[in-house]
N, C-alpha and C positions, 0 to 999 in steps of 0.2 A: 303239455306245458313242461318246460325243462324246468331241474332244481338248480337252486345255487349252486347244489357240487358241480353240478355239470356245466353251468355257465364259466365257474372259473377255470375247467381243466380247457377252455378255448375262449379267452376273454376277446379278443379281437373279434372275432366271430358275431358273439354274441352282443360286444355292444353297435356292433355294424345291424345286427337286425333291429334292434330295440332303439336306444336313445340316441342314436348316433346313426340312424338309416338316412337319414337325407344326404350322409356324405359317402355311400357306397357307392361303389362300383364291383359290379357282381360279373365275374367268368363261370364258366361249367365249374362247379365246384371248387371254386376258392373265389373269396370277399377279400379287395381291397378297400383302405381308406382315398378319397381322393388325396391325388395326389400334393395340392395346396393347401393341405389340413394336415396330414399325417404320412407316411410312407412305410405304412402296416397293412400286412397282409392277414390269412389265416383259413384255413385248409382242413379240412378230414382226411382226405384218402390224398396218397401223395401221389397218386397217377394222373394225377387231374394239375399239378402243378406246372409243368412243364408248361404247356399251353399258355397258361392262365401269365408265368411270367414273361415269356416273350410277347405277348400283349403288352401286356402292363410296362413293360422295358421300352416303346415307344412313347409314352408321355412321361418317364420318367425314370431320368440317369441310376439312384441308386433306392434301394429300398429293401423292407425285411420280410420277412415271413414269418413267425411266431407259433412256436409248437412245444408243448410239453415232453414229449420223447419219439413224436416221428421225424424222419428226416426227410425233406422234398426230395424230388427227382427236378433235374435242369436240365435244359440243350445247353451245350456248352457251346452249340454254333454262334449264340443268341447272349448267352445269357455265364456269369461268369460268380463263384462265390467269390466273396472278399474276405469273410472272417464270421465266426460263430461264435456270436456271444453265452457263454454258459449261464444262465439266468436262473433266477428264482424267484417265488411268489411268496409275498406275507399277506396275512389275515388280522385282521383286530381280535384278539380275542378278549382280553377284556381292558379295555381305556383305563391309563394308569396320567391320572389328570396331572397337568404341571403349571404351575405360577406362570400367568401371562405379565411380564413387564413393560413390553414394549409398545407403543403404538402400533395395532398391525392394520392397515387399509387395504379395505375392497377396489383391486385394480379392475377400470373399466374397461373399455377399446381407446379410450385415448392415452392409456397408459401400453398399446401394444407395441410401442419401438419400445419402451425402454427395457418391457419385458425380454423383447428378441435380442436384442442387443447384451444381456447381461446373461441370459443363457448362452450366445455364441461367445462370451469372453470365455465361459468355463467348462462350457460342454460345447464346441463348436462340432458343427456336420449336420446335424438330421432336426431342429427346431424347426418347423415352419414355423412361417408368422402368423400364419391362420389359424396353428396347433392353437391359441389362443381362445377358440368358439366353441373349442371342446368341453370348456369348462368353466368352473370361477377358480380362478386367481386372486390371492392375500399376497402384499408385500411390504416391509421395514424399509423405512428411508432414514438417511441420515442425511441431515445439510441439502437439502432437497435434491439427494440423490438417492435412486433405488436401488439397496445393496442385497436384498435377500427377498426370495420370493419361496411360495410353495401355489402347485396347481392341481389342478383335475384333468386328466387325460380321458381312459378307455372308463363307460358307465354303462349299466343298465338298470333296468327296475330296481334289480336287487343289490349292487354294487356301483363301487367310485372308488376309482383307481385315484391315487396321491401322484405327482410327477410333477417336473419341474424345478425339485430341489435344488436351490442353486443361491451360495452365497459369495457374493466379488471377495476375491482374495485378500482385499486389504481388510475385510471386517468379520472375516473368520473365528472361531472360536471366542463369540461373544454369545452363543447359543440363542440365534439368531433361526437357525433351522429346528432346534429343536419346539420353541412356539410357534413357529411358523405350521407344523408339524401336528403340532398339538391345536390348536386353532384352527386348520383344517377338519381334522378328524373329528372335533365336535360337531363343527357346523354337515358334515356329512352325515352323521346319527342323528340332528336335528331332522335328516329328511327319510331318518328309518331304513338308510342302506349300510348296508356294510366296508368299513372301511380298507380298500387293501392296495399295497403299493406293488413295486417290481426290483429289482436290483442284481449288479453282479454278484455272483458268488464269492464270498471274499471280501465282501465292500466294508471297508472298515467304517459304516454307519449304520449296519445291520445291527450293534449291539444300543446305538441309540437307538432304533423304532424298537428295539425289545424292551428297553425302557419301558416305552409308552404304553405296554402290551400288544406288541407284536409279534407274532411266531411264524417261523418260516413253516411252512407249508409245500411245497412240491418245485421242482426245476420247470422254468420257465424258459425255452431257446429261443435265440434272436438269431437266425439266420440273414447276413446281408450280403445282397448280391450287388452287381452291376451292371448294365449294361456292354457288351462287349463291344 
């Protein structure tokens, strides 16, 4: 049985075995998400990569690969990088509670366009609309529009990743994300796992989840390739 440390130094991985196995797609050593839920990969030994994405590069245009500090090997006949997100990992370490003000509502599937739609205004490229079954999703409406959501992405026994942060530009800095945020992360220790997000390096909203008590914890790479 693997520990928590070891689940989060390869979180794709691991919630592809665990809570999130019905949406694998497994190569000789390296796990994809299907491609209609997610476009995460994730790997041990990088000799096994090569293969595994020129597969994967025919059901689908672009996607990532996700590593703490090794780097894939690619055919370049096949397969092409685009760009290498420098990432990181937070952990909860101890929940620093915040005044809920606002209405936050449990989004169901019939709330799944408005979700996709308001993540591609702000973070447009890589949402599916499926990324949606990953998880539960909270979101704040105003004037029965949906202006701020927070989700659940990569999970396993022991863990539940935060994702989906996303507030329409017009209703910014109403701290909108940060209960969103915080309402999350309760309801995820209600189920006794540990709460932890992903983010760039640099993300000027790294010192909000330190707020909340969160502490970065180790680099996180997003490798995205393309199809050639």
């Amino acid at each position: 049985m693997k520990t928590l440390e070891e689940k989060l130094k390869n979180p794709v991985w691991y919630s592809l075995n665990e809570t999130h196995h019905k949406f694998l797609i497994a190569y000789d050593g390296v796990q994809f998400y299907h491609p209609d839920i997610c476009i995460f990969g994730s790997f041990f030994d990088p000799s096994k990569t090569a293969k595994a994405l020129n597969a994967y590069a025919k059901i689908a245009d672009k996607f990532f690969l996700v590593s703490e500090n090794e780097t894939p090997i690619i055919d370049t006949n096949y397969v092409l990088l685009e760009k290498k997100i420098e990432g990181c990992q937070m952990i909860l370490e101890e929940f620093v509670d915040f005044k809920i003000t606002e209405d936050i509502v449990l989004l169901t599937a019939e709330h799944m366009d408005e979700v996709h739609a308001l993540i591609w205004l702000v973070m447009p490229g890589f949402y599916r609309k499926r990324g949606f079954e990953m998880g539960t999703y909270f979101g704040i409406y105003k004037d029965d529009t949906l202006v701020s959501i927070t989700g659940q992405r990569m999970q396993t026994d022991d863990f539940v990743e935060i994702s989906g942060v996303v507030t329409h530009p017009d209703h910014t800095r109403n701290g909108y994300a940060r209960q969103l945020i915080a309402h999350t992360t309760k309801e995820i220790l209600k189920e006794k796992k540990l709460p932890i997000l992903h983010t760039n390096k640099g993300n000027p909203a790294i010192p909000l989840y330190e707020k909340l008590g969160y502490k970065l914890t180790r680099d996180m790479n997003w490798w995205l390739y393309r199809k050639k």
